[in-house]
MIRO-991855 format. One record per residue: x, y, z of N, C-alpha, C in turn. Coordinates in Angstrom, 3 decimals. Example, Ala and Ser with C-alpha at 12.3 -4.5 7.8 and 13.67 -1.06 7.14 Angstrom:
<rs>
{{13.190; -5.690; 7.800}; {12.300; -4.500; 7.800}; {13.200; -3.300; 7.800}}
{{12.850; -2.250; 7.080}; {13.670; -1.060; 7.140}; {12.900; 0.030; 7.870}}
</rs>
This chain:
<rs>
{{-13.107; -25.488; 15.721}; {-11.901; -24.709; 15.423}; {-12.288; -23.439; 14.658}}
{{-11.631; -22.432; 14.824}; {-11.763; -20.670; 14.580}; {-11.475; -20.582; 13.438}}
{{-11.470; -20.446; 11.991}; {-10.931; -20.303; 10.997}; {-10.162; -18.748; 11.089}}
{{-8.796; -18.692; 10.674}; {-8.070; -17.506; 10.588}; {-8.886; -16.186; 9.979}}
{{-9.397; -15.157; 10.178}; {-9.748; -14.163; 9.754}; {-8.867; -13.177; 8.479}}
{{-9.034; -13.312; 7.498}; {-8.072; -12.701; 6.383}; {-8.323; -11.445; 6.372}}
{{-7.014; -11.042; 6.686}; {-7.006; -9.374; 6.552}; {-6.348; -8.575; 5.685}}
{{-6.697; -7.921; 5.080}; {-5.812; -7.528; 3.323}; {-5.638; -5.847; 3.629}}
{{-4.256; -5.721; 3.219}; {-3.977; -4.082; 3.032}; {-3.810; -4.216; 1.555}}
{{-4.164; -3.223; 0.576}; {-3.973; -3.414; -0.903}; {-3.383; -1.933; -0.487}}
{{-2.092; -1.984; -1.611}; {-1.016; -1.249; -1.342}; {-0.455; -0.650; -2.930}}
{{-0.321; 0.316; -3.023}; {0.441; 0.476; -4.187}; {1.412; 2.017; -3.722}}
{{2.834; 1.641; -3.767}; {4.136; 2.509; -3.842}; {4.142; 3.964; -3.838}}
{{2.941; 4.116; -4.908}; {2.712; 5.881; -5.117}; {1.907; 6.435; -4.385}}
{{1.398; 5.728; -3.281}; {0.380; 6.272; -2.183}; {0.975; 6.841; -1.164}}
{{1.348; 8.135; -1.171}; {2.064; 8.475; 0.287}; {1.198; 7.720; 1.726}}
{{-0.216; 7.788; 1.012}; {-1.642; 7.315; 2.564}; {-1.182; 6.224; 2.629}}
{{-0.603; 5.240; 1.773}; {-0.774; 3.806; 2.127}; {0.125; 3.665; 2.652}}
{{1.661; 4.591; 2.700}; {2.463; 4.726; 3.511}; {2.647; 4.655; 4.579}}
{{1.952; 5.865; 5.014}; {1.695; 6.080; 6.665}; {0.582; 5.586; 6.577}}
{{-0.133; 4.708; 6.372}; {-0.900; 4.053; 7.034}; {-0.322; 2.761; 7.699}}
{{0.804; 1.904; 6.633}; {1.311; 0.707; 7.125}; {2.148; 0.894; 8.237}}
{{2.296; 2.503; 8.096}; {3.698; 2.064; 9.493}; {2.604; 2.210; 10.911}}
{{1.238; 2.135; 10.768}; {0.589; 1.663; 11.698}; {0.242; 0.584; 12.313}}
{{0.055; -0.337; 11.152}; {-0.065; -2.064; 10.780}; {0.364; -3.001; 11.781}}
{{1.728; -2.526; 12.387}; {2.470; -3.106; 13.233}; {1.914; -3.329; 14.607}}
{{0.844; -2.146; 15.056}; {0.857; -2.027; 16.286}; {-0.907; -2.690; 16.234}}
{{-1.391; -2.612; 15.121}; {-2.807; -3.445; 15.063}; {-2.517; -4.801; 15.239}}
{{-1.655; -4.936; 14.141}; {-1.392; -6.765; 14.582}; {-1.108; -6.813; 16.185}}
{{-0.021; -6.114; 16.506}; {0.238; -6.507; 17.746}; {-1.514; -6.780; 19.247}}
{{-1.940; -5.930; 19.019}; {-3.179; -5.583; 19.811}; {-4.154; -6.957; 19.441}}
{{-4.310; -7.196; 17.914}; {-5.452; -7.693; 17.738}; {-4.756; -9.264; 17.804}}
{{-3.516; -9.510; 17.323}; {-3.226; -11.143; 16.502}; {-3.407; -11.669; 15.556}}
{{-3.886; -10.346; 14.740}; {-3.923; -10.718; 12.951}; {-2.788; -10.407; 12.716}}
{{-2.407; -11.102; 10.890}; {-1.574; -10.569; 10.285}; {-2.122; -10.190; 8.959}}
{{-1.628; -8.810; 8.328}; {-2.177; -8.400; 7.317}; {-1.084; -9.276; 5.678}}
{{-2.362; -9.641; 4.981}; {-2.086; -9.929; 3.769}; {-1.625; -8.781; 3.324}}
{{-0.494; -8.667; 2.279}; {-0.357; -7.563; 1.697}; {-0.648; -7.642; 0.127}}
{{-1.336; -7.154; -0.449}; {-1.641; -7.038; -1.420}; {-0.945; -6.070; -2.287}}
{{-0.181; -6.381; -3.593}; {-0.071; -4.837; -4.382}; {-0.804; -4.822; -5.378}}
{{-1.451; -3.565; -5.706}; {-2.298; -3.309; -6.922}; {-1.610; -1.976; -7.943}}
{{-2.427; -2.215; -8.756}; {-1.787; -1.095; -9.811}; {-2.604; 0.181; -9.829}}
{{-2.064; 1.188; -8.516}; {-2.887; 2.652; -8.127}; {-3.565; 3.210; -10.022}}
{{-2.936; 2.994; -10.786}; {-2.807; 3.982; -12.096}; {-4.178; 2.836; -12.488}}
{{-4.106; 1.565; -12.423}; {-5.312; 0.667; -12.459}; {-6.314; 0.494; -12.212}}
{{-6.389; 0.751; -11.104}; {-8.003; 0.758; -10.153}; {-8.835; 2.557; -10.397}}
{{-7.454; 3.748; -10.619}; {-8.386; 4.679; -11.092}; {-8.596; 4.830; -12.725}}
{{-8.257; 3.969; -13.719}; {-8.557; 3.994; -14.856}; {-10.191; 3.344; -15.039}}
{{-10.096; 2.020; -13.852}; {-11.081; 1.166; -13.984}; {-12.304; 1.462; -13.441}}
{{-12.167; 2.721; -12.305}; {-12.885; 3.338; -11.463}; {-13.637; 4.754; -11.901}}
{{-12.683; 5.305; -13.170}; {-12.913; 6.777; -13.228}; {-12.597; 7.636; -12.391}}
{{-11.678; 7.137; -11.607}; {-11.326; 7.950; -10.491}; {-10.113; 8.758; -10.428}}
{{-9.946; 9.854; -9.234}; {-8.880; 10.864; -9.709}; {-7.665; 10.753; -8.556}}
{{-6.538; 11.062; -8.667}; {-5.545; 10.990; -7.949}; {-5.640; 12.405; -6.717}}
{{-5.654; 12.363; -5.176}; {-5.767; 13.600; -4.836}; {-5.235; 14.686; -5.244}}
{{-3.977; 14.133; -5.845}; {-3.340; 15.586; -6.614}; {-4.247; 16.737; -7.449}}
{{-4.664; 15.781; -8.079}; {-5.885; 16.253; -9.338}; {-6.904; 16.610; -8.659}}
{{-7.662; 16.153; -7.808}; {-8.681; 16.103; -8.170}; {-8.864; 16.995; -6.809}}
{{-8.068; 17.436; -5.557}; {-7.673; 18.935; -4.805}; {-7.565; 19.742; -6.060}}
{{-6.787; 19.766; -6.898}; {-6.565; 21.089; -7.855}; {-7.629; 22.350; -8.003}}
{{-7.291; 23.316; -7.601}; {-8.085; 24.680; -8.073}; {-8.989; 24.314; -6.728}}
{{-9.375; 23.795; -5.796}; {-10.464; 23.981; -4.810}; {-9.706; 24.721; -3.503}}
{{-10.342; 25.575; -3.249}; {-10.038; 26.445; -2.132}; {-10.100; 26.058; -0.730}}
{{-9.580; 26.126; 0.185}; {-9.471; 25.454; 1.194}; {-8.913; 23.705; 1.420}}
{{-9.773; 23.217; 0.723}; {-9.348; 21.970; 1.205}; {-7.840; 21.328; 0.968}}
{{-7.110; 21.229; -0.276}; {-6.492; 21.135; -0.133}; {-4.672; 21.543; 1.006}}
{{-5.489; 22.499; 1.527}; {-4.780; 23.003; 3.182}; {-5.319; 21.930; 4.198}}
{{-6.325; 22.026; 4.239}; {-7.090; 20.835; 5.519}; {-6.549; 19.465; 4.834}}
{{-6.432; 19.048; 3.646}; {-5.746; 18.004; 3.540}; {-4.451; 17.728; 3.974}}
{{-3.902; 18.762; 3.471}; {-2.650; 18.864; 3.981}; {-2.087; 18.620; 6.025}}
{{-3.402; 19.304; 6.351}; {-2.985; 19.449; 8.047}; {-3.542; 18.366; 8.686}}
{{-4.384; 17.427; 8.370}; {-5.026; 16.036; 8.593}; {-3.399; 15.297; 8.756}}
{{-3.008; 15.032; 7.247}; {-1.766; 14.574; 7.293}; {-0.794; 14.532; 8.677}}
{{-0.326; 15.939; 8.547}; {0.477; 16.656; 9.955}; {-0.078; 16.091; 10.852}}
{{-1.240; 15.806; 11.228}; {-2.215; 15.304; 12.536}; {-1.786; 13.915; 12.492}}
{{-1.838; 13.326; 11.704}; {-1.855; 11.750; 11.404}; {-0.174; 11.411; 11.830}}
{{0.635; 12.063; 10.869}; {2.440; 11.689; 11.349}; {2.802; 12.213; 13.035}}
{{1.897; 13.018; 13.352}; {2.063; 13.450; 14.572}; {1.499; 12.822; 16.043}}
{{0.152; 12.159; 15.565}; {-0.286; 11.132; 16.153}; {0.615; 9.951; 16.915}}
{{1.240; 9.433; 15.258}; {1.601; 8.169; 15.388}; {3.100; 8.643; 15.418}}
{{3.451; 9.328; 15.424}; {5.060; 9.499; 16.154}; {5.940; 9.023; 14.608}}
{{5.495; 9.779; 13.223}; {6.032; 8.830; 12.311}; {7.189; 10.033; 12.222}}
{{8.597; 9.444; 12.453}; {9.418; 11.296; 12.177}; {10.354; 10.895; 10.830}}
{{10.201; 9.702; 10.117}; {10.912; 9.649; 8.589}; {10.567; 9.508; 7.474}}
{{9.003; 10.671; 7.495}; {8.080; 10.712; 6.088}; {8.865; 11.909; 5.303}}
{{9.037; 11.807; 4.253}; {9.528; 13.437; 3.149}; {8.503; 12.815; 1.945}}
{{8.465; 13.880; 1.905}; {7.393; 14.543; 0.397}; {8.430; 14.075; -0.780}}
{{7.811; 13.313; -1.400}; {8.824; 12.698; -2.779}; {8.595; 13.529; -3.994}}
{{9.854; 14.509; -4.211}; {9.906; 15.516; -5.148}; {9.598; 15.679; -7.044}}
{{9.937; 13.891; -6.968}; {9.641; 13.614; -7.890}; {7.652; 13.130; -8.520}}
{{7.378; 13.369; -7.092}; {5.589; 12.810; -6.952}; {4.692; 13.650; -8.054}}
{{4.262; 12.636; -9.110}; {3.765; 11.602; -9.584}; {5.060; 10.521; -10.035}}
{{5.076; 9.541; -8.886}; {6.243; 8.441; -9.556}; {5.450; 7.253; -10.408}}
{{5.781; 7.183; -11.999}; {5.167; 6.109; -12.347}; {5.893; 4.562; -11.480}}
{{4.596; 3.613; -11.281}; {4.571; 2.441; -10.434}; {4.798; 1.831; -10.685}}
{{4.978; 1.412; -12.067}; {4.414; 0.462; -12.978}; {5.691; -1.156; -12.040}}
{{7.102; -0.162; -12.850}; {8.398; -1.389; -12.173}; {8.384; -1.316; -10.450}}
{{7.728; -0.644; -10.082}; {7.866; -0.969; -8.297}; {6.667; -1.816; -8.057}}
{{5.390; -2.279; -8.521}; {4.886; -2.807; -8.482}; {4.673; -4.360; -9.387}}
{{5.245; -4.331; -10.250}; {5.426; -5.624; -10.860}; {6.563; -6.570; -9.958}}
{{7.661; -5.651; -9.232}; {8.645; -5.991; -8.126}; {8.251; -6.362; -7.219}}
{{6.911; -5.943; -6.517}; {6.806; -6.300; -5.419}; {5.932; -7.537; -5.605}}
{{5.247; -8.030; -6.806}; {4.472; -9.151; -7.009}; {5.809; -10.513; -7.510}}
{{6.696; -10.204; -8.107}; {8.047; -10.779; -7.905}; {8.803; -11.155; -6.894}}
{{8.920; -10.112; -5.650}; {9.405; -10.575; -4.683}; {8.913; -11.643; -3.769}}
{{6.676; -11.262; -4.024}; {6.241; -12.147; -3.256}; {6.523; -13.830; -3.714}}
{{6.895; -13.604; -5.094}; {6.715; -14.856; -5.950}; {8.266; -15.924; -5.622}}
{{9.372; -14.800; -4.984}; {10.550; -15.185; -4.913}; {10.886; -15.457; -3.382}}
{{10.379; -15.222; -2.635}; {10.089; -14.902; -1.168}; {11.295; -13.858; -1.150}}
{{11.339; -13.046; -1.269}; {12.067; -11.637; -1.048}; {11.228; -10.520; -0.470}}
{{10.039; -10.807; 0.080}; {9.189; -9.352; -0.236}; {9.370; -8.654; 0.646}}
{{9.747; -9.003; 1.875}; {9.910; -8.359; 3.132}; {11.080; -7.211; 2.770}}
{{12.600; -7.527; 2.377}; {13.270; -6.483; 2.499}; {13.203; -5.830; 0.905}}
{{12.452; -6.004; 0.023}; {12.286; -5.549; -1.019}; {10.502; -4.172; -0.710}}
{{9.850; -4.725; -0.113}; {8.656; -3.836; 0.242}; {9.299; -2.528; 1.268}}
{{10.365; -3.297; 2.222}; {10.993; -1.734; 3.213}; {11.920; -0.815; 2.122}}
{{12.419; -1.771; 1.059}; {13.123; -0.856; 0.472}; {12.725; -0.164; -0.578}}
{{11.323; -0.662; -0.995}; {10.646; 0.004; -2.233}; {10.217; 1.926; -1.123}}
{{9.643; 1.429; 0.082}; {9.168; 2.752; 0.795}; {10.294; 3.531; 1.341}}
{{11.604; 3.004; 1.604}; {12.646; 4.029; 2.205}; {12.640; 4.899; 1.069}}
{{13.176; 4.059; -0.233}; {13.288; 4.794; -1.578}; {12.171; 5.515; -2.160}}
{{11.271; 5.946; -1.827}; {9.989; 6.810; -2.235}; {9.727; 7.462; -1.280}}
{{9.734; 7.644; 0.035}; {9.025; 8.234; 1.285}; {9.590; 8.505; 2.552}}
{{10.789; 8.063; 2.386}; {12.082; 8.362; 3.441}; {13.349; 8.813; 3.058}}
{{13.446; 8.371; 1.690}; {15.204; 8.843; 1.400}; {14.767; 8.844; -0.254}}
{{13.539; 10.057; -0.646}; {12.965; 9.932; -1.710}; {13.318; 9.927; -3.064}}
{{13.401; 9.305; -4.209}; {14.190; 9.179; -5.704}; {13.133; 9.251; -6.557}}
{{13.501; 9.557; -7.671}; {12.619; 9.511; -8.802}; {12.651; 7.578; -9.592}}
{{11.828; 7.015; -8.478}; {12.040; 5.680; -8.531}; {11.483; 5.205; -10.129}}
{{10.623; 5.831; -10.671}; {10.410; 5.253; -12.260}; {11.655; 5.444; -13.201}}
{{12.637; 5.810; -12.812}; {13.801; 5.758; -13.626}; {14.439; 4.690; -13.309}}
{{14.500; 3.698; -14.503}; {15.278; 2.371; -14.562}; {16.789; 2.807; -13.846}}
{{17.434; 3.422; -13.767}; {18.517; 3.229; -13.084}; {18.664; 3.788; -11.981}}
{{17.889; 5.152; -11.523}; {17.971; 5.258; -10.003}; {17.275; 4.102; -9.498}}
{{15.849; 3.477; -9.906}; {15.607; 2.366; -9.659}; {16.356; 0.989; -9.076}}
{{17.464; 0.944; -10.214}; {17.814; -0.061; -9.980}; {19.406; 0.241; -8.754}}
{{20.196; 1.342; -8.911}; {20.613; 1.637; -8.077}; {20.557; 1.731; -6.259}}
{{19.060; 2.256; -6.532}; {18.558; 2.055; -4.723}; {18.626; 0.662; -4.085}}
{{18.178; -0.270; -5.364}; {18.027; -1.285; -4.498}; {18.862; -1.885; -4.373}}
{{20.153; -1.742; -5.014}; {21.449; -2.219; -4.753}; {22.001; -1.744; -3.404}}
{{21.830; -0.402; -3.366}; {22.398; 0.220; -2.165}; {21.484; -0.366; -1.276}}
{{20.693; -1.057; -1.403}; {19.341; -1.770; -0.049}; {19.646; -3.104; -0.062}}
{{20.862; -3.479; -0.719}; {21.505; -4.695; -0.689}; {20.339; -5.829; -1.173}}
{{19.514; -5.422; -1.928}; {18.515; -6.258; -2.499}; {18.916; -6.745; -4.214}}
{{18.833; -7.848; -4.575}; {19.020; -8.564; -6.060}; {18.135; -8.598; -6.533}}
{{18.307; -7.183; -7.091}; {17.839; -6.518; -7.733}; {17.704; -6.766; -9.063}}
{{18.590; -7.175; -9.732}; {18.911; -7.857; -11.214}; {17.668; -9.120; -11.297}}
{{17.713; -9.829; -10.226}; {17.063; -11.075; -10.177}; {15.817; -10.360; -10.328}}
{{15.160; -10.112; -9.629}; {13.779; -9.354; -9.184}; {13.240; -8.518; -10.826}}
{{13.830; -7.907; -11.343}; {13.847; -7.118; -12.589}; {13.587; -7.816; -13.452}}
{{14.713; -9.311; -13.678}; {13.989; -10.606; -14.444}; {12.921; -10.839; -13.921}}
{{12.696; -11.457; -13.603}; {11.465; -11.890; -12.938}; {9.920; -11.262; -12.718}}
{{10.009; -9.827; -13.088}; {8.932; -9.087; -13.232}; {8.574; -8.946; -14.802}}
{{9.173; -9.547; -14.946}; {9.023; -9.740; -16.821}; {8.013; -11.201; -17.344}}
{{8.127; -11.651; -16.522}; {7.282; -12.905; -16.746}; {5.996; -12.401; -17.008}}
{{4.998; -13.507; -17.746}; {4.005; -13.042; -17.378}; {3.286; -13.679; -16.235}}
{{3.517; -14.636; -15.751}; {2.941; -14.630; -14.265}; {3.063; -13.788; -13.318}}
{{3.955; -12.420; -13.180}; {3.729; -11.493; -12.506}; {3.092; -10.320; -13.123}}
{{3.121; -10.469; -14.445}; {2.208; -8.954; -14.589}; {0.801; -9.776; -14.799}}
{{0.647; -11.306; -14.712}; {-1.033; -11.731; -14.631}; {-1.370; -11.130; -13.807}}
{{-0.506; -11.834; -12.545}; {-1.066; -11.228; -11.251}; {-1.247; -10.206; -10.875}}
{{-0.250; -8.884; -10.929}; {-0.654; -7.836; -10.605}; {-1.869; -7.462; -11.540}}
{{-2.643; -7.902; -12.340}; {-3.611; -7.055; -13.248}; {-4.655; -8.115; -12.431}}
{{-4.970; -9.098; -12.082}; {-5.786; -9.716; -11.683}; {-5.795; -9.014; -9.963}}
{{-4.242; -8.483; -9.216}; {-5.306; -8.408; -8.273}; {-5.796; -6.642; -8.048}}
{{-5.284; -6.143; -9.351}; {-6.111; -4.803; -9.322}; {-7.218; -4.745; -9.648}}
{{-7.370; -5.741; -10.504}; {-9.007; -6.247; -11.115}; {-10.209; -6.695; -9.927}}
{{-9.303; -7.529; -9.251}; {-10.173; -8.105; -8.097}; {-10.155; -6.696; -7.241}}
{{-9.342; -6.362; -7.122}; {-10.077; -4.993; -5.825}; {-10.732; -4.140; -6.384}}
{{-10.947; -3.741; -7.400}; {-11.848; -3.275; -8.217}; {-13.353; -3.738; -8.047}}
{{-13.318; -4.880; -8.701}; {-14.787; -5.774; -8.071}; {-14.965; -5.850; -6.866}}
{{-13.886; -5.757; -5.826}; {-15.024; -6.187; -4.256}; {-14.928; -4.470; -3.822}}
{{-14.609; -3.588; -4.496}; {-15.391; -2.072; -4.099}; {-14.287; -1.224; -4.424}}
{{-12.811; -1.384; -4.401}; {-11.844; -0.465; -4.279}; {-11.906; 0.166; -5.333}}
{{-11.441; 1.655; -5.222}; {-10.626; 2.789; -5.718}; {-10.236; 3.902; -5.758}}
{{-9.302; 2.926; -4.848}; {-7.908; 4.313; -3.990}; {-7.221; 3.018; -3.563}}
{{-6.115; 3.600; -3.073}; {-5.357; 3.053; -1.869}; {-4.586; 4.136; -0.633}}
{{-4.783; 3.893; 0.465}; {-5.104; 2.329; 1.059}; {-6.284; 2.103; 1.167}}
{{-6.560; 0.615; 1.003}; {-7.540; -0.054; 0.758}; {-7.414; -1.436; 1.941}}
{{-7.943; -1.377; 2.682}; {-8.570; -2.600; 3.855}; {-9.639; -3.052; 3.534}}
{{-9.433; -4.490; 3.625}; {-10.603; -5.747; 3.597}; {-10.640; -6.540; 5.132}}
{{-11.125; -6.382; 5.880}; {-11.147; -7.421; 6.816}; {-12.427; -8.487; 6.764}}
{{-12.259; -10.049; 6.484}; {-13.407; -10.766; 5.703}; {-13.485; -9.689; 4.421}}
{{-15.158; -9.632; 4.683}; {-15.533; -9.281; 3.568}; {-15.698; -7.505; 3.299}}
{{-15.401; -6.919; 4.667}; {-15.656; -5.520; 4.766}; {-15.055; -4.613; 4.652}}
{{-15.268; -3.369; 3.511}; {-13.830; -2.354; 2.676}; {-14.063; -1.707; 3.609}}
{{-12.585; -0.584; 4.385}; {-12.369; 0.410; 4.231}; {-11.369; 1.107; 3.914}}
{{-11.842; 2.314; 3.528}; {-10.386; 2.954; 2.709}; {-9.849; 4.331; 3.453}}
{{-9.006; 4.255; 3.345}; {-8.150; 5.679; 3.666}; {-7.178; 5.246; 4.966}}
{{-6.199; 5.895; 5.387}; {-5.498; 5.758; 6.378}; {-6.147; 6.231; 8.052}}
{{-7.605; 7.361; 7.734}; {-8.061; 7.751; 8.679}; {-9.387; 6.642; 8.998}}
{{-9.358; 5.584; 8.407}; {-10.058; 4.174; 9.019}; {-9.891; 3.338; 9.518}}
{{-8.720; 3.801; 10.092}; {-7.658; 2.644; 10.714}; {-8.198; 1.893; 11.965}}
{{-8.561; 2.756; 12.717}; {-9.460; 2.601; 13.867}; {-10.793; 1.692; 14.197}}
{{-11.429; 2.193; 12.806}; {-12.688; 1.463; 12.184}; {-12.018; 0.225; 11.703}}
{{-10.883; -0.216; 11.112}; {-10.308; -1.548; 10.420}; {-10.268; -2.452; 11.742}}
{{-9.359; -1.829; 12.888}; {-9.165; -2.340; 13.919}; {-10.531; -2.893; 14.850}}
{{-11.624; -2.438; 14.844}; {-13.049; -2.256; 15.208}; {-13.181; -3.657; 15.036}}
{{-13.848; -3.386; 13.682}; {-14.103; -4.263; 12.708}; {-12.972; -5.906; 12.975}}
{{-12.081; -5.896; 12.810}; {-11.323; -7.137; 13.600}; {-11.928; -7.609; 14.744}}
{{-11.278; -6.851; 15.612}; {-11.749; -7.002; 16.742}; {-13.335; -7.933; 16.985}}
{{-14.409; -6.784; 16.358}; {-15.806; -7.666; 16.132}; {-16.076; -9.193; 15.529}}
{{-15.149; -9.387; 14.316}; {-15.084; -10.472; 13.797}; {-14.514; -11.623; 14.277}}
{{-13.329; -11.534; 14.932}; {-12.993; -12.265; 15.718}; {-14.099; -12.692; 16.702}}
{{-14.323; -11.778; 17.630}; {-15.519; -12.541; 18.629}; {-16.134; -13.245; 18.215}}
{{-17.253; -12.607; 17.058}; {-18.364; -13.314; 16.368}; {-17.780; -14.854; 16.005}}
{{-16.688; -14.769; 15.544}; {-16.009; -16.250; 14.903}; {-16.129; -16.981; 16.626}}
{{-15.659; -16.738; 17.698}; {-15.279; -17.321; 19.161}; {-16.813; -17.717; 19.310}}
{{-17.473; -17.187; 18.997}; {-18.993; -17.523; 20.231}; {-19.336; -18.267; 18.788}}
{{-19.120; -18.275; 17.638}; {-20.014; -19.398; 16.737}; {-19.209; -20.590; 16.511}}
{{-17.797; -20.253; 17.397}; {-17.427; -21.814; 17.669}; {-17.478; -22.340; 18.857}}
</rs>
């Protein structure tokens, strides 16, 4: 018997990349027959732990590239036919309550319409989501219980977890998001998608012929 191949997207809210990268997700599973683990980590976490810089920053003052960054993008939503991305005006959104939420929801089984509604509200119908009450407003209007979820991110079994699994992607190589693990092998960025899919693909076989 084949043991299931674990496939991890590590995800955190303030990543426009991890954005449009997931609304790719759909059509890998479909092709390959994986399903992706979703992981959330704490973006503000992995670059404290990393030394690492946010593209905002760390484009700043360099000439050119930040344009070619910019038109990669355009290439990428244009590719994949994505037509309900907007630039979130409020971007840098602190994560902190959209991500302790989404380790809550997994904990509550809510995560499914709480994860579409954390991204409509940041990247489609964009808010200054670190404000406790537009916060908590959106997700009312997303018909999500919301109140519940808010308790519940207060525990500390959800902020263990979210610090343990920013910690752990930290140790097996991450820092950035998006962040792909398939088995044991990172890649990062939304323009590795291809290579993630590869990489499946390969592993799977290898698993078929060594059973």
């Amino acid at each position: 018997m084949v043991s299931a191949l674990k496939v991890e997207f590590h995800f955190d809210f303030g990543s426009p990349n991890a954005y449009l990268a997931e609304r790719v997700l759909p059509q890998i599973e479909q092709r390959t027959g994986v399903k992706f683990d979703y992981v959330p980590v704490l973006l503000g976490g992995v670059y404290k732990a990393t030394n690492n810089l946010s593209p905002g920053e760390s484009l700043r003052g360099i000439r050119n590239k930040p344009e070619y960054h910019a038109l990669e993008t355009r290439r990428f939503i244009r590719r994949h036919n994505i037509t309900n991305f907007h630039t979130n005006p409020f971007f840098p959104v602190n994560t902190l309550m959209l991500m302790r939420g989404a380790v809550a929801a997994q904990f509550e089984n809510m995560f499914e319409p709480y994860f579409r509604a954390a991204y409509h509200h940041m990247w489609e119908a964009p808010k200054k989501m670190d404000d406790p009450q537009v916060f908590r407003d959106a997700f009312i209007l997303s018909g999500i219980d919301i109140d519940r979820l808010i308790a519940r991110a207060q525990q500390d079994d959800v902020k263990k977890k979210l610090i343990a699994n920013t910690a752990d992607a930290v140790e097996r190589g991450s820092f950035g998001s998006p962040t792909f693990f398939v088995g044991k092998e990172m890649f990062f960025g939304k323009d590795q998608l291809r290579d993630v899919e590869e990489e499946i693909v390969e592993q799977t076989r290898a698993a078929l012929k060594i059973a």
